[in-house]
C-alpha positions in Angstrom: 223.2 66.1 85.8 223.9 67.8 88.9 222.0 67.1 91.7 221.2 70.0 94.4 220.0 68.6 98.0 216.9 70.4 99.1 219.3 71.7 102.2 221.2 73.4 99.5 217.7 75.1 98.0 216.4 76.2 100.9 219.9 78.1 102.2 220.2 79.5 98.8 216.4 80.4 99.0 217.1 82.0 102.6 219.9 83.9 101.2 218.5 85.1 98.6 215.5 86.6 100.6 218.0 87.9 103.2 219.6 89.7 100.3 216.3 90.6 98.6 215.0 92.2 102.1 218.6 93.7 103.1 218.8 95.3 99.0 215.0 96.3 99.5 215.9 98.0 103.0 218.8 99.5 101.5 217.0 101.2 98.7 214.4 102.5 100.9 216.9 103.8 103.4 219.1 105.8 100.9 216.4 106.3 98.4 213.1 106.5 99.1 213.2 108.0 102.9 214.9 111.3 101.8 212.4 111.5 98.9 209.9 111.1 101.6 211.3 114.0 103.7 211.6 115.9 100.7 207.9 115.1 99.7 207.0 115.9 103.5 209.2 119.5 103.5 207.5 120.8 100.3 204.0 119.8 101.1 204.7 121.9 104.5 205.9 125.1 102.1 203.0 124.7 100.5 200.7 124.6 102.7 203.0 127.8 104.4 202.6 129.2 101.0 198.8 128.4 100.8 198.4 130.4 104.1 200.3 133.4 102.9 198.3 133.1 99.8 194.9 133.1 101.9 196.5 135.8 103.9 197.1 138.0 100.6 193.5 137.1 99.0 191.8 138.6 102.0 194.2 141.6 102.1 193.6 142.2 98.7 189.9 141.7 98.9 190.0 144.1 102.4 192.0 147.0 100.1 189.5 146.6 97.6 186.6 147.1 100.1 188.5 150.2 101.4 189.4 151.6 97.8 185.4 151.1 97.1 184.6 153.3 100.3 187.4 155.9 99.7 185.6 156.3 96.3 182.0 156.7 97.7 183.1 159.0 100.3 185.0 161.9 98.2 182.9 164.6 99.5 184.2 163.3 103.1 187.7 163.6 102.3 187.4 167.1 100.5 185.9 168.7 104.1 189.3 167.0 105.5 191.8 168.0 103.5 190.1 171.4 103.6 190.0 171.0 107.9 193.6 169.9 107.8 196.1 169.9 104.9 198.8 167.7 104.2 201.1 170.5 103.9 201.9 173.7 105.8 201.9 176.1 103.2 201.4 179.5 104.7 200.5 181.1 101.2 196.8 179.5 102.1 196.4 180.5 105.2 197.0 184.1 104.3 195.0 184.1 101.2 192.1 182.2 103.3 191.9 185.1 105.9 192.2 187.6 103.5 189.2 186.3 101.3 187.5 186.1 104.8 188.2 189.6 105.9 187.0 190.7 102.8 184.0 188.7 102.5 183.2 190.5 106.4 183.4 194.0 105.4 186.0 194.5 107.0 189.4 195.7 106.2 192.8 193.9 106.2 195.2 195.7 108.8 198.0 193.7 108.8 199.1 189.7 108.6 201.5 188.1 110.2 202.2 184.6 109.8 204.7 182.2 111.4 205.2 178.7 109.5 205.6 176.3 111.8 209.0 174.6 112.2 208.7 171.7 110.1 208.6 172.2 106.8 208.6 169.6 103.5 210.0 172.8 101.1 213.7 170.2 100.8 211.9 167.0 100.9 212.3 165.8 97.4 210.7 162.3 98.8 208.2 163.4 100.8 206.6 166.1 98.5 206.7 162.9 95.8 205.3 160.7 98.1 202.5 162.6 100.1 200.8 159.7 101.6 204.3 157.9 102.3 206.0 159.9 104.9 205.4 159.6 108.8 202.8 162.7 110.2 201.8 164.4 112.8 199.8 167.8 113.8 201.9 170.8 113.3 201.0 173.9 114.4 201.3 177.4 113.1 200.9 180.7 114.6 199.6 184.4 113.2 198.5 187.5 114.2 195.7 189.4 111.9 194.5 193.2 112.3 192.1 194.3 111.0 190.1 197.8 110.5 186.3 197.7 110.8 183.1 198.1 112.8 181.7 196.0 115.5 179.3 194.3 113.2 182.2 193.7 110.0 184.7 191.7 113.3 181.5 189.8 114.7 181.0 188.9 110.6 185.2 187.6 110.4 184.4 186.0 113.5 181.3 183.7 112.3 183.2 183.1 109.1 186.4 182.4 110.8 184.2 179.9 113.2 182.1 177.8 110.1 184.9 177.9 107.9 186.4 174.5 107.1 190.0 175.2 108.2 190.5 174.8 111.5 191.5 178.0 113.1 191.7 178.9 116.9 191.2 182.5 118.2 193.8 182.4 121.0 193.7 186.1 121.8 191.6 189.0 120.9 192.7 192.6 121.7 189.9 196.0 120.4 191.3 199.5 120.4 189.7 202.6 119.1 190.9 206.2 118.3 189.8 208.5 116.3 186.7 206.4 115.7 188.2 203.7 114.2 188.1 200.6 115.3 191.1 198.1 115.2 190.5 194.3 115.8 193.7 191.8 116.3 193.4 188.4 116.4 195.8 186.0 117.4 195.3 183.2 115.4 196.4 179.0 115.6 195.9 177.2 112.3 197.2 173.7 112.0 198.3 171.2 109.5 198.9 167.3 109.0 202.9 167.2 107.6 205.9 165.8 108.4 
């Protein structure tokens, strides 16, 4: 039987806890520490992604709140499309003033009409996507004559004035002969296109 001193045990003991340690160092140096950073990156995205997500939610919840008003409010928006259209058709400003003249008792002289210099007629994109495209006020000019008494223009006036497209009266010229009367107007109606 061999016999071991106890010198012997206890520097085999030693090196086997210095290996033990070193191997236990080792493993947690190449394998647990980057699992560890990994573990600490992803719980950082997620947290990242937890905040967009709360972000979103109240977003979402926000839209919701303003699709809920838009709803309730329709009567609203149909007095401002009617103020100022998206589009800057002149077709409805004519056929406006002529329903008005008519509705004055007066008679249509003339109407002239100038669209303004902007308009979506080409605009494949923006005619498909009304509420996409960028806006701003554009304005369009007109003149209207028409033939009438003093009572029948002060009429087209009023209903010019409380209509719900907005029309300026930039100019207004009277002449009379032969005992007609003859009213022209020069007239600024806008629009909210492109």
């Amino acid at each position: 039987m061999a016999f071991t001193s106890p010198t012997n045990k206890f520097r085999t003991s030693i090196v086997e806890i210095v290996a033990t340690v070193l191997l236990i160092a080792l493993v947690f140096w190449f394998f647990i520490k980057p699992k560890m950073t990994q573990l600490s990156e992803v719980r950082a995205q997620v947290s990242a992604q937890e905040a967009v997500l709360n972000h979103v939610q109240s977003d979402s919840a926000q839209l919701t709140d303003l699709i809920s008003k838009l709803q309730q409010s329709k009567d609203d928006i149909a007095l401002v499309d009617e103020a100022l259209p998206l589009d800057s058709r002149v077709t409805r400003v004519h056929v406006l003033l002529d329903s008005l003249v008519k509705a004055s008792g007066a008679k249509l002289g003339s109407l002239n009409i100038q669209p303004g210099t902007n308009l979506a007629a080409g605009n494949k994109s923006g005619i498909n996507n009304k509420f996409g495209v960028t806006r701003k006020i554009q304005t369009f000019y007109g003149d209207l004559t028409v033939i009438g008494t003093v009572e029948s223009f002060k009429n087209l006036l009023q209903l010019i004035e409380t209509n719900g497209r907005i029309i300026d009266v930039s100019n207004m010229e009277l002449s009379s002969a032969g005992g007609i009367s003859s009213f022209k107007l020069r007239l600024k109606a806008y629009s909210y296109d492109q």
